[in-house]
C-alpha distance (Angstrom), angle and dihedral (degrees) to the residues before:
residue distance angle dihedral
X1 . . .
X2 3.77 . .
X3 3.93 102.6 .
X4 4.26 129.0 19.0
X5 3.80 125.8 156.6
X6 3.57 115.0 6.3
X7 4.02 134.4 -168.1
X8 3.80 118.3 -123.5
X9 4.34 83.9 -102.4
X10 3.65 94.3 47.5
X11 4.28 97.6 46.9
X12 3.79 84.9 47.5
X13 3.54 87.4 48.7
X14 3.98 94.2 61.7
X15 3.77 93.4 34.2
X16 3.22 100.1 -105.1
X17 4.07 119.8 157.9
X18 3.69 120.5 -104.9
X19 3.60 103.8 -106.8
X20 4.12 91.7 53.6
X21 3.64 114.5 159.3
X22 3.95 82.6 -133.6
X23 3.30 92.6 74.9
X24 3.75 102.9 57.5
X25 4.14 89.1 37.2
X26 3.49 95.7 -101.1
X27 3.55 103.1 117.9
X28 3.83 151.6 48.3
X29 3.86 140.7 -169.2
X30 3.83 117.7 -138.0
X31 4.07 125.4 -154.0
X32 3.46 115.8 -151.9
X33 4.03 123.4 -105.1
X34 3.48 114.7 -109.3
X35 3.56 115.4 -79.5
X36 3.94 81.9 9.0
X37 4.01 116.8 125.2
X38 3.73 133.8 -129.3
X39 3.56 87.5 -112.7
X40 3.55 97.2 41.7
X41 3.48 92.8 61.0
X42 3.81 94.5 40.4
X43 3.87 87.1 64.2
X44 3.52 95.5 33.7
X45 4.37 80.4 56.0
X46 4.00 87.7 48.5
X47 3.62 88.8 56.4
X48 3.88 99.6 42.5
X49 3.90 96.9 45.1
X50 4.01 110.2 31.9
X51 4.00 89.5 162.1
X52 3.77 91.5 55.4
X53 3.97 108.4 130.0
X54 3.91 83.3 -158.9
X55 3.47 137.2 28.5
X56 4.04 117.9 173.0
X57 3.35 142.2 -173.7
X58 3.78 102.4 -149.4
X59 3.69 100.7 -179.2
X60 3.73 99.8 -98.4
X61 3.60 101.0 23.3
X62 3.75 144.8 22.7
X63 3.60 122.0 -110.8
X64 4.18 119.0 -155.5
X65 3.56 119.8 -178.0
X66 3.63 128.5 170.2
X67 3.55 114.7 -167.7
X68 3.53 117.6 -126.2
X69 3.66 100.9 18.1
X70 3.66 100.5 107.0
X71 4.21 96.5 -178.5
X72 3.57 102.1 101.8
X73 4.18 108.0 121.3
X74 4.05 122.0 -131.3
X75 4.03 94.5 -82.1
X76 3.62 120.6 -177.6
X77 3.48 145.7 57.7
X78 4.76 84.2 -104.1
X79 3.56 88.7 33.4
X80 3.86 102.8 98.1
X81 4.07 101.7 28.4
């Protein structure tokens, strides 16, 4: 996991759009494993998280948000500015 909750500061920070999932703790972004692919990890996200509302391959990561959760944690080095 590279990036959880964020604060309004901290999603603006990483571009992220204002109604982010990350910033009511409904959402995550997922790096691959090394030697893992992008689609690789998008199934292996499928199977982890079959509630997700979202699940998005971003180009270099994959984002899973499930709406309504609300227990992700502040993640990420931008994630509580």
């Amino acid at each position: 996991m590279t990036s959880g909750r964020r604060t309004v500061a901290g999603n603006q920070a990483v571009g992220g759009v204002t109604n982010s999932l990350h910033l009511s703790g409904d959402a995550a972004d997922f790096v691959p494993a090394q030697g893992q692919s992008m689609i690789d990890l998008y199934q292996q996200a499928r199977s982890y998280f079959p509630n997700a509302t979202e699940i998005l391959n971003e180009g270099n990561h994959i984002h899973v948000g499930q709406r309504g959760y609300g227990r992700v944690p502040y993640y990420g080095r931008k994630g509580t500015m």
